[in-house]
N, C-alpha and C positions, 0 to 999 in steps of 0.2 A: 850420386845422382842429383843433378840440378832440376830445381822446377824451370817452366817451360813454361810463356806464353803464346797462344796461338789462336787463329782463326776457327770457328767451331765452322764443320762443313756442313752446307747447305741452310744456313741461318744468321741475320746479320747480326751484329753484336750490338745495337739499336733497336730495343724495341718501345714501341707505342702503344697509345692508348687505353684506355682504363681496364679492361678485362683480360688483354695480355699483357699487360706490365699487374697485376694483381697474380695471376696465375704464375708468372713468372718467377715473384717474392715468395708465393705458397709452395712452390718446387719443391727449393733446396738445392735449387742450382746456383752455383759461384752470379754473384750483380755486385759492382763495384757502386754504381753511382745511380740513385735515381732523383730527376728532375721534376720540380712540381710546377706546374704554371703560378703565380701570384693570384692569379685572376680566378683561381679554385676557389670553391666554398672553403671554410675554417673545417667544417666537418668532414669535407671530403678529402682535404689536405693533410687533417690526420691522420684518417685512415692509411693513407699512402706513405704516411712519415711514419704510422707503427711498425706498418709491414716492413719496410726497410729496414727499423731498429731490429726486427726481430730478424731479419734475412742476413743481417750485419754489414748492411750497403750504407753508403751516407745521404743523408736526402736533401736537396739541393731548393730552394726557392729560384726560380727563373722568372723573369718576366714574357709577356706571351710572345713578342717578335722571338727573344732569342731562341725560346722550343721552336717556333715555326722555322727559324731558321737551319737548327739543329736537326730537327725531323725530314724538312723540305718538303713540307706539305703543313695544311692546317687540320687534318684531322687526326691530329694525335691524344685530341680531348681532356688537354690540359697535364698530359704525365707524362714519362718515357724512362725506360732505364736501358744503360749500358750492361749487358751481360756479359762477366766476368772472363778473359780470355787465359787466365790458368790453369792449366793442369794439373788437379790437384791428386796428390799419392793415395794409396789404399793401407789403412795400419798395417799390411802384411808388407808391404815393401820398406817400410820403415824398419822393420824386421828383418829382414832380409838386407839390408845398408850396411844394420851391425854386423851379420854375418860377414858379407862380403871380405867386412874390413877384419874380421878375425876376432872383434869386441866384443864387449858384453853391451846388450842395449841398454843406450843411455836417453832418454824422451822426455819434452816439456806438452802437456798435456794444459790449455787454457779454456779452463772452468767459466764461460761468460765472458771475456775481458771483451770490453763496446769499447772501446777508443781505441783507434785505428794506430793511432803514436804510442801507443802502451805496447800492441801486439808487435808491431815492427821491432822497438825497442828488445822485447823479448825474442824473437824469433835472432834477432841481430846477437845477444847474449849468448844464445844455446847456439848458433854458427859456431863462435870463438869461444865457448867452451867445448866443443868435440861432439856435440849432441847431434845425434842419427837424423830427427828428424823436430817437427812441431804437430799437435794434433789438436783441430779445433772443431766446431760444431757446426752442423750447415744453421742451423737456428739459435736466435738467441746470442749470438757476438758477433766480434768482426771478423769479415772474411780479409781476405787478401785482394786489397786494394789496392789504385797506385801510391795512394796516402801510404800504407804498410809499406810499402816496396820501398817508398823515399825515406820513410823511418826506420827501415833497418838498414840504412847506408848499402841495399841490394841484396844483404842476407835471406832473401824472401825468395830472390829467383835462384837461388845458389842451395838452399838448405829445403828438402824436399816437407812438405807439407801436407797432411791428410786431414780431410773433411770431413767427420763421422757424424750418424744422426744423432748420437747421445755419447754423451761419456762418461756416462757410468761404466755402459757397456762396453766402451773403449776400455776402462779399467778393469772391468771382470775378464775379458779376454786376454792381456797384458798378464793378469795374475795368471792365468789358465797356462801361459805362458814361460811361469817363472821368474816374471818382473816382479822386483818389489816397490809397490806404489806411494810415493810418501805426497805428502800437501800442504803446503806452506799456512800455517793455521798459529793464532798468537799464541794458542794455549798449547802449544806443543813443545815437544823438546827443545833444549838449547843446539843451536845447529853446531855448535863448536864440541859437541859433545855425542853428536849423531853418528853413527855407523854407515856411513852414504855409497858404499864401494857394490861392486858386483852388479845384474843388472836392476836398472833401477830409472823409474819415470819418475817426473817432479809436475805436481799438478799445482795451478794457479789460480785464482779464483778470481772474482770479477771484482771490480775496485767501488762498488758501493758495500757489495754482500757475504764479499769473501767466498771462499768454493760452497757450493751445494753441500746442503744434511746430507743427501743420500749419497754423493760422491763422495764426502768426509767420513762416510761410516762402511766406504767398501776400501778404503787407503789401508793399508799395510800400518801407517804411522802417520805423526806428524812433526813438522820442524818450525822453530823459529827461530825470529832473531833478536839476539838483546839489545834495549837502546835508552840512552840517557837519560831521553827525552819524557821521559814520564811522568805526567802530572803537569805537563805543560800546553797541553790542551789539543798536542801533534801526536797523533798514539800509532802512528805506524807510518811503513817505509812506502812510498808512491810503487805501487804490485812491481810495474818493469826494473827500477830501481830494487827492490825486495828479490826480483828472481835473479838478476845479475849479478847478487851475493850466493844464494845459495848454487847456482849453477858456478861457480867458480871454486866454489868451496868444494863438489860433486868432480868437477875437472881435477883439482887438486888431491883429492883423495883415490879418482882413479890413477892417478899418474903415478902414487906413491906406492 
């Protein structure tokens, strides 16, 4: 099942002005890209550049012609966001992917990851390691951008992706399921020494915080990976680069 972009019926994929590009962010509906006028207050222009970080859109500085020309009108009131034209999957169809194909589910789960070239990067990983699906959060990371789309060399419209409001509960249901949930965590196991086979989701955390307490304490387990580098002041693998070892290693163990 390839994801899909497309026209949402009866709404343009442009919206304006402050109270519907605000309400739009608070959704939890797919926004790729929102535009701030320059000419905004400092105060007002944060607001609009949180809501985005939290909606996991990228927030743009524009100067005022080029919104007025984008918009084609001036009363856009200094904002405007592109709302998101992917079709994003439901964790059941992700489930349903493995079936199809006769496998045991195999899923990357990303715990916060905010840069748009880290999620691509991974979502591009779990493509080419045989992985059913990618599941991420309408809040609080990145959605699927075209930034993602051109970072995963197109893995993004190819490898079906779902949008859940939490994922924790993406992970308690997964368990309810009979996934085993492991999470890429420095204090965890040696990944060369891990049990990774049968089914199994691989959750990634966000590249300041690493995954959530509370999603770290509903995991099944946790893996890591050993590195040289220690005590030299670089104490871990860039997350995209970190999952495209253990998903390989996860490909590997299934194949065998």
């Amino acid at each position: 099942m390839a994801q899909t972009f497309e026209k949402r019926e009866g709404s343009p994929s442009l919206v304006y002005g402050k109270n519907p590009v605000a309400e739009l962010l608070k959704s939890g509906a797919g926004v790729d890209t929102v535009l701030i006028s320059e000419g905004l207050p400092p105060q007002v222009a944060a607001y609009y550049t949180a809501l985005a970080k939290q909606a996991g859109a990228v927030a743009k500085r524009v100067n005022a012609a080029k919104l007025r020309l984008t918009c084609g009108t001036d009363s856009h009131q200094g904002v405007a966001a592109w709302a998101s034209e992917i079709r994003y999957a439901g964790l059941e169809e992700l489930l349903a992917a493995a079936e199809e194909r006769g496998e045991a589910p195999f899923l990357v789960l990303a715990d916060g990851l905010e840069d748009p070239h880290n999620l691509g990067a991974v979502i591009r990983s779990a493509l080419l390691c045989g992985a059913h699906g990618v599941v991420i959060p309408k809040r609080g990371g990145a959605a699927v951008t075209p930034t993602v789309l051109k970072s995963s060399a197109g893995a993004a419209a190819r490898l079906p992706v779902a949008r859940v409001a939490n994922i924790g509960e993406a992970v308690r249901k997964l368990k309810e399921q009979g996934v085993f949930v492991y999470c890429a965590e420095m204090e965890g196991a040696p990944l060369e020494t891990s049990n990774l086979t049968g089914p199994i989701a691989l959750v990634m955390g966000s590249e300041g915080r690493g995954v959530s307490p509370l999603v770290k304490r509903l995991c099944d387990g946790a893996v890591s990976l050993s590195m040289a580098g220690r005590g030299t002041g670089v104490d871990s693998f860039n997350v995209s680069v970190a999952a495209g070892i253990i998903l390989y290693e996860i490909a590997r163990q299934r194949r065998a």
